[in-house]
N, C-alpha and C positions, 0 to 999 in steps of 0.2 A: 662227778667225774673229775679226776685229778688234774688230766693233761687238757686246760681250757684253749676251745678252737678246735676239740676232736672232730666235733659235727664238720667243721669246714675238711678238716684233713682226710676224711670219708670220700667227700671229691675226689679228692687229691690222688689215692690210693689203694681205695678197700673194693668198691664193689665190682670190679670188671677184671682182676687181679686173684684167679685161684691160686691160691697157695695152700700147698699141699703137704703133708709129711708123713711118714712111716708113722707105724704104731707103735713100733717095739719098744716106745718107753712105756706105751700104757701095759705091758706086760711088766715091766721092773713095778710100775706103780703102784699095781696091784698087789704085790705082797708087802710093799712100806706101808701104804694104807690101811691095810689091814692089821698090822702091829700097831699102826696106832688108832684103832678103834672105830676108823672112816671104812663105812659102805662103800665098797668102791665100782660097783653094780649101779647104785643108787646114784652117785657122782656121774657117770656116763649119761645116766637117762636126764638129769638134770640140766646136761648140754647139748640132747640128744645125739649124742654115739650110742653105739648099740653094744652091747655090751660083752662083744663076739671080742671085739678088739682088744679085751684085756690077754686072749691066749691066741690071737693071730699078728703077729708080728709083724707082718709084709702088706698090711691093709695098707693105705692112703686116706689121711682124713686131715681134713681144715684146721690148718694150724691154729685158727682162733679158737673150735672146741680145745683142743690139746688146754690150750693156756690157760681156758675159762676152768676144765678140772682142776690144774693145778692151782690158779690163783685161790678157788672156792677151799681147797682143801690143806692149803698151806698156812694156815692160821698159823699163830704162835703159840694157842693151846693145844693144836691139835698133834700137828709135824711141820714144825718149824725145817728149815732150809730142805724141803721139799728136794728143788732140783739139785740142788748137791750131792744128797743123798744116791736119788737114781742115777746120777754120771758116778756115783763110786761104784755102784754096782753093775757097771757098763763092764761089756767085756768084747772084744775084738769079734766074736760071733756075732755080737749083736748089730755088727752092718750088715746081717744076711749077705745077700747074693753076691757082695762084692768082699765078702770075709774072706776068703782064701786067697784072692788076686792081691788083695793091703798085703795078707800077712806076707806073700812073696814078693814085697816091692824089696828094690837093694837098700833103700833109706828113707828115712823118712820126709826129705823132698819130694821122693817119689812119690810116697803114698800120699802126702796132701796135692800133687799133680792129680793123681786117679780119684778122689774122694770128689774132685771138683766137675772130672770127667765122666763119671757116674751120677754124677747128683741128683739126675733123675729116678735113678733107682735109690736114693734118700732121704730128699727134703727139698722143696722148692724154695725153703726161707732160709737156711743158711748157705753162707760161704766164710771160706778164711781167704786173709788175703795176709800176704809172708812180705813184712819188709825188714830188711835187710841193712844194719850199719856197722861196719867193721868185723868185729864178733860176736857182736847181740844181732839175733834177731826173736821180732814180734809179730807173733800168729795173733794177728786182731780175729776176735769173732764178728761176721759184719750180718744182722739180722734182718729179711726182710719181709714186716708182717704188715703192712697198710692198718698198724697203729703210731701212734704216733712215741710209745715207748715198747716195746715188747713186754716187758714186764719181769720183774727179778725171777723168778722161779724158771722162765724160758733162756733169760738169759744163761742164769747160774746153770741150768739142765747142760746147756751145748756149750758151755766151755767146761764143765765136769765129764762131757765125752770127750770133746778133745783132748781134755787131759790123759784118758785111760786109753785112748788114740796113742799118745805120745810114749804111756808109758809100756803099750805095748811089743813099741818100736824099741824103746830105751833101756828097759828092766824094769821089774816091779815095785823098786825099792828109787827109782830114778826122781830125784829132785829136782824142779825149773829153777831159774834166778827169780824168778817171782812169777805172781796171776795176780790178774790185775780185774778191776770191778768198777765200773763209771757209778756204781748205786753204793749207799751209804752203808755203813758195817750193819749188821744186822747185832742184837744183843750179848751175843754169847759167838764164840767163834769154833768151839770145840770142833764141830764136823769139818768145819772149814781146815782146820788146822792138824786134825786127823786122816785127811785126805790129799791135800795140798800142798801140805810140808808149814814149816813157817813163816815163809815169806808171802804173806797174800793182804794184797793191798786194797782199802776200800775210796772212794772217792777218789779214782783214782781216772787220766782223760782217757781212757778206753777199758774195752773189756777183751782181754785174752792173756796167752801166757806167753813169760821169755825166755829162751830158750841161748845157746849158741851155737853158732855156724859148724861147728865142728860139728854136735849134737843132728845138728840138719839135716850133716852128709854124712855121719859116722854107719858103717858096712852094717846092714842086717846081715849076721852071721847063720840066719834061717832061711833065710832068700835062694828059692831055686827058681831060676830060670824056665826050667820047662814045666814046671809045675804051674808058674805064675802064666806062662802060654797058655795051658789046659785050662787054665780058670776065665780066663780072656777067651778063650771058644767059648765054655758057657753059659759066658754074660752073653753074649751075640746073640744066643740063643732064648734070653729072656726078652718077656713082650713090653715092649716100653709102654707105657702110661701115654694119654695123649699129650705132643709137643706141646710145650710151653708156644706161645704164641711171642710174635719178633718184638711184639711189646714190653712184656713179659721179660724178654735177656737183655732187653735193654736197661728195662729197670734195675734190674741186680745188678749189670755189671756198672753203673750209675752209682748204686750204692757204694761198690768198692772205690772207683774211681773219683767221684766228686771229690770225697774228704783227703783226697791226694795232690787237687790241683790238676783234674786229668778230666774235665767234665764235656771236652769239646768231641766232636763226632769222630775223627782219625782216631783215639785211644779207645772208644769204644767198638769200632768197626773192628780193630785190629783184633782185640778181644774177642769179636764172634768171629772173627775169620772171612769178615766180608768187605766190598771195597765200600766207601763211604755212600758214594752213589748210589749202589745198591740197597744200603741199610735206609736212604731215606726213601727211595723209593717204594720198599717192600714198607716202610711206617705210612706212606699215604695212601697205598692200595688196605689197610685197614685202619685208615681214618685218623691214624697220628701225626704227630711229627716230631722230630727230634727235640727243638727248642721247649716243645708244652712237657714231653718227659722229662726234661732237665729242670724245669718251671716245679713238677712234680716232686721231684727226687728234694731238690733243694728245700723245699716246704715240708715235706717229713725230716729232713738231717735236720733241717734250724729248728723244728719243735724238740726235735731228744736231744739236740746239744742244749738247747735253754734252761731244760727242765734243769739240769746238771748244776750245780754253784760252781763246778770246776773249773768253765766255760765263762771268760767275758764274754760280752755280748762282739767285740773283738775278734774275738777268736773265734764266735761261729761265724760271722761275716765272713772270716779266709777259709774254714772249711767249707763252707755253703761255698763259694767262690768267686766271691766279692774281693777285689779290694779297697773299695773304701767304704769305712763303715756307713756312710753318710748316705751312698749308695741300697747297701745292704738293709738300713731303715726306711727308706722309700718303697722297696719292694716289699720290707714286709707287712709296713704296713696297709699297703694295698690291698696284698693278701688275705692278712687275719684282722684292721681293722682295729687295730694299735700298734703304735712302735712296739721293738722287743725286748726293748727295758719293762715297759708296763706291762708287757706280756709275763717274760718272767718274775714280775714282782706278784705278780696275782698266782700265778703255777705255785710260786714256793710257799705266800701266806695259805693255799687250800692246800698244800701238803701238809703244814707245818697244823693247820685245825685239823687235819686227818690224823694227824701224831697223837695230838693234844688230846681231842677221842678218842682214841686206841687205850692212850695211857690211865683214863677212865673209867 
């Protein structure tokens, strides 16, 4: 296992945390795999999905099968940049139910507003969160899978939709200021760079694209109003999935928020729309509390910022949201049971023999 301290992190975030997501990438996957040679039948049973889901689009299934197909099948002999590939072949239908309401938003702030507000008819593991300086702005992808990395092919997947999100909005032919990647170039960049233009940066501190404010707010010239009503009556009318649990929103919105300096319970609350009191009360009636989710959240950010060389040990401190480092190593070692220099020295030596084997 790469990311050491998994087993602890397991605690932390994996088994009481369904995360859920559409299917309709395993329907794009299914015909890349198949060009290149992968059983894509045989893949599914492998991580037991059924293998209905390559041509039902609107299933709900464990983001960790999703990942384990693509990890198993993204070899470099096989099909290399996997998830790249399926976000280029994404297309604005492929949000299902909530396609026609995007395509009528007035701009593209709008439409990442509704993407967030549907998200249940999406994906329980992502979010974007939009910030904003002058006239850059960056749509971070923020992933939340109770591992302690998501893994390059889930990563590269949900920011190759977002991109064809964006370029839906923008034109076809619409170039970012850059896309950016916290994981290392991979060897060849072709696809990357046939899809994303040529600005796409690797080892880079986050993963998402830049864009500008103007870009943001510039008029969908497609955008009706009453159409986009009509579409918003028949989400109303679709059956929602069972609620995420208060747990559950708190963690995501935890993930957005910690790495911002926003990890205390008022920006959270504000976020689900509840008064603070209430949010803790409603976390003890099912046996949380707010301080052990934060405990929680900060233990998955500081294992994916470590793994990173991008990252002093500094600098996850202030996004975990610490500040002082001196602090930030007593917690974690408590935690995982070394400081997190030694942690990361050990993460990047069992990356660097995983390299070393591959290259073999």
């Amino acid at each position: 296992m790469l990311f050491l301290g998994y087993d602890r992190m397991i605690e932390f975030c994996g088994e009481d945390m369904a995360i859920l997501v559409r299917s309709a990438s395993l329907t794009k996957y299914s015909e890349i795999a198949c060009a290149a040679g992968i059983d894509p039948v045989r893949a599914l049973r492998e991580v037991g999905l059924d293998p209905s889901c390559l041509h039902s689009p609107d299933l709900r299934i464990p983001e960790l099968s999703l990942a384990r197909v693509f990890e198993a099948s993204a070899k470099p002999s096989a099909c290399p940049s996997l998830g790249v590939r399926i976000g280029e072949a994404w297309r604005l239908s492929d949000f299902g139910a909530v396609s026609l309401f995007l395509q009528h938003q007035p701009t593209l702030r709008q439409v990442l507003a509704q993407i967030e507000r549907y998200r249940h008819l999406l994906s329980d593991s992502v979010a974007i969160r939009v910030d904003e300086s002058q006239d850059v702005v960056v749509l971070h992808v923020v992933l939340v899978t109770g591992r302690p990395h998501p893994g390059r092919e889930i990563v590269e997947l949900t920011v190759g939709v977002l991109f064809s999100l964006v370029r839906a909005m923008l034109g076809p032919q619409y170039e970012p200021r850059g896309v950016h990647f916290a994981h290392a170039a991979p060897d060849s960049l072709r696809v990357y760079r046939r899809f994303f233009g040529p600005k796409v940066d690797f080892d880079s501190g986050f993963d998402g694209i830049v864009i500008t404010r103007r870009e943001l707010d510039r008029p969908n010239p497609l955008a009706d109003s009453r159409l986009a009503y009509y579409a918003q009556e028949l989400l109303a009318l679709q059956p929602r999935p069972g609620h995420d649990s208060i747990a559950d929103d708190v963690r995501r919105a935890l993930h957005i928020l910690v790495p911002n300096g926003q990890g205390a319970i008022e920006p959270v609350s504000r976020r689900l729309g509840v008064a603070p009191r209430t949010l803790q009360r409603q976390l003890e009636q099912t046996g949380n509390s707010f301080s052990s989710l934060v405990n929680e959240v900060r233990a998955s950010l500081a294992l994916r910022y470590l793994s990173h060389r991008h990252f002093s040990v500094s600098d996850v401190a202030d996004l975990v949201g610490f500040s002082e480092i001196s602090a930030f190593s007593r917690w974690f070692s408590a935690e995982f049971g070394k400081p997190p220099s030694r942690w990361r020295s050990d993460c990047l030596d069992t990356a660097d023999r995983s390299r070393s084997c591959k290259g073999h």
